[in-house]
N, C-alpha and C positions, 0 to 999 in steps of 0.2 A: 519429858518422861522423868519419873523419881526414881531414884533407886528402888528396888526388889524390897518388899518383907518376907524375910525369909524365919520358915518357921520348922523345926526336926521335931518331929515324936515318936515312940517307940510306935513299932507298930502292932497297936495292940488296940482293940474293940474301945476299951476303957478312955484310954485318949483322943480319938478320933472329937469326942466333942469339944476339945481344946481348938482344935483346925477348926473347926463351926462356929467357936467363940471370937476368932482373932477375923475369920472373913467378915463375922455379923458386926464387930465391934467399928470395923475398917467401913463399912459398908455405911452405917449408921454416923462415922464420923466424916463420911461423902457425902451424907445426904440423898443416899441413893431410896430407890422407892423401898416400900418392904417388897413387891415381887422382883424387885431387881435380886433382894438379899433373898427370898425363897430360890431364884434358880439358881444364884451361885450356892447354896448353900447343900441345895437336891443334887446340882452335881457334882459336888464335892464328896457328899455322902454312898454316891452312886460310884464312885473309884475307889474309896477308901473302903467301903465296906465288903466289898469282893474281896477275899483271901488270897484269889488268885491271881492276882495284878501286881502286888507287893512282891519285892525279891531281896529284901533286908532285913535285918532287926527294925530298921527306921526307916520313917518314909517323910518326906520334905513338900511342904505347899512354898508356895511363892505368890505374892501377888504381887502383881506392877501396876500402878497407875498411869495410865497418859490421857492426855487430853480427849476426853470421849470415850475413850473405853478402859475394861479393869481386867486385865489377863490373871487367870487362876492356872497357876503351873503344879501338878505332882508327878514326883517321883523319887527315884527310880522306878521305873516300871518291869512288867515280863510283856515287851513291845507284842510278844507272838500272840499271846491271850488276850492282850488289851485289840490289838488289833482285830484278831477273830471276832471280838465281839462288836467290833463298831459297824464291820461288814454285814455282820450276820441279821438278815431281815425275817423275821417272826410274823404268822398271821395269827396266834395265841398268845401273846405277850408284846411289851414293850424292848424295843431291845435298846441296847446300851445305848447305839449310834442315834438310833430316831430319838429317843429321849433328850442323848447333850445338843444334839441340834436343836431341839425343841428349845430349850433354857439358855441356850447360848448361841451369838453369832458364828464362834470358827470354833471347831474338832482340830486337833493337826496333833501328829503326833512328833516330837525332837526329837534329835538324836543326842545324847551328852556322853562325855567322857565315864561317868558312872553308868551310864545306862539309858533306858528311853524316857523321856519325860510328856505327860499327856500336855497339851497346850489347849486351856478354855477361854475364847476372849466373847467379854461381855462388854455391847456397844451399851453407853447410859447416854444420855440426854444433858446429864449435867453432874460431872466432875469435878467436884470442887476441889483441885488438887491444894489453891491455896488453905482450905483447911487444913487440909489433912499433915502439915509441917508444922 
């Protein structure tokens, strides 16, 4: 496993496409497919974009590499909302939970010292960590 890229931006609409830059940039220096990079990318959009989920000025992604797969971490979170909506099963919409499950192998949510952190691990086929150093 590599160390975390860890990345802070305010949390604000505006930036959000920085975190979209730095997973597609990471993504494409892996060699990962482009639908590997649309589902990390859809559910990173799909945490950050909810107002309700954030509970700071800033909000933190993380990515980890290891062998086989590529863990997307945000937070802080507001664990009660995030959670509500992973549970919550919809027959008029998509809801949060069937979505990241759809684009991603594991949902889980941490618990950290600042707060709860959403955990998205995405299995790839081929990892080139040696690139990515």
């Amino acid at each position: 496993m590599t160390a975390p890229i860890r990345l802070t931006i305010p949390d604000d609409p505006r930036y959000h496409g920085v975190a979209r830059l730095v997973v597609g940039g990471l993504a494409a220096r892996l060699e990962l497919s482009y639908e590997h990079l649309e589902d990390l990318q859809l559910a990173l959009a799909s945490v950050l974009e909810n107002e309700g989920y954030t509970v700071g000025p800033e909000v933190n992604v993380e990515l980890v590499v290891d062998e086989g797969s590529l863990d997307l971490r945000i937070g802080p979170l507001s664990g009660d909302a995030l959670r509500a909506d992973l549970e919550r099963e919809s027959e008029t919409e998509i809801a949060l939970g069937r979505l990241l499950r759809t684009v991603v192998e594991k949902v889980e949510l941490e618990e950290r010292a600042d707060g709860q952190w959403l955990r998205l691990e995405k299995r790839v086929k081929s990892v080139k960590t040696e690139n990515a150093r």
